[in-house]
C-alpha positions in Angstrom: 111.4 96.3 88.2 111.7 93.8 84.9 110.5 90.4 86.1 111.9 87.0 84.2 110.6 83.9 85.2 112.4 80.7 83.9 110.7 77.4 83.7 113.0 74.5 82.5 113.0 70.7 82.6 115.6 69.3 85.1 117.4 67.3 82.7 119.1 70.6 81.6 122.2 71.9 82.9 122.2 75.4 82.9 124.6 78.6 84.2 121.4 80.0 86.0 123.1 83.0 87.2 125.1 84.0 83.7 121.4 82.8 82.1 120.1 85.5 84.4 122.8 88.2 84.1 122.2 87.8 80.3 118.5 88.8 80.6 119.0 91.8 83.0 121.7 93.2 80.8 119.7 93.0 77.2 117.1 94.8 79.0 118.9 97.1 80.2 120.6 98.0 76.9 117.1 98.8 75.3 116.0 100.8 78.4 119.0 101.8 80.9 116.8 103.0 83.7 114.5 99.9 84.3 116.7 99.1 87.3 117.4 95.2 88.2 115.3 92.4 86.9 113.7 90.1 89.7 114.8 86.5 88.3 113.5 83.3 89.1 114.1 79.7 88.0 112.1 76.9 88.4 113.1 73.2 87.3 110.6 70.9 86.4 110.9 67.3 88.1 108.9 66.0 85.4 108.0 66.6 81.9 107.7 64.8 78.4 110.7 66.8 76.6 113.5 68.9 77.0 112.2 72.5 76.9 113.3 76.0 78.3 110.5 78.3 78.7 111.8 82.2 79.6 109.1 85.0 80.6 109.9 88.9 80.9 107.0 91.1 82.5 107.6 94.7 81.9 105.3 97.3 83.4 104.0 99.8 80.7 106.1 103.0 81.7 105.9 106.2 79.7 109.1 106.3 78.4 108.4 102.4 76.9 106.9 103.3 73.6 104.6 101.0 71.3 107.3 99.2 69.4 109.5 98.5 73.0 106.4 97.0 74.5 105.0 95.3 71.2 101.7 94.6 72.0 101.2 91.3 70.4 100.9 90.0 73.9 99.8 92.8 75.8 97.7 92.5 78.8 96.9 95.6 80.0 99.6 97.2 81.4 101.4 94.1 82.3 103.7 92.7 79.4 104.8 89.1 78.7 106.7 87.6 76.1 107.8 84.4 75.7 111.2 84.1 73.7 
């Protein structure tokens, strides 16, 4: 199961579920059988600017080859990408 983790400052207003809906379905147009994607959100009371900060963990499967996972931030088979 495809994990994104969002981490946001408060003053944003933001469609959480669409934001999350958006996530599930681009991975699931690159690999259809990855199933759902565990989404969480987190605001952040306090910080010095604006920012959204989106993570996707992947586990290294198989079928997921070298230029799906892209390695440039591969930690063993736990994958994170911040986009």
């Amino acid at each position: 199961m495809p994990q994104a983790d969002i981490r946001y400052s408060a003053d944003l207003i933001l469609d959480l579920p669409h934001l999350f809906d958006v996530v599930e379905t681009t991975i699931l147009v690159h690999d259809a059988g990855s199933g759902n994607t565990k989404c969480r959100a987190y605001p952040s009371a306090q910080s010095n600017h604006t920012h959204m900060h989106i993570t996707v963990a992947l586990l290294d499967k198989p079928h997921r080859d070298a230029a799906f996972m892209h390695p440039a931030a591969s930690c063993g088979w736990w994958y994170q990408k911040t986009l």
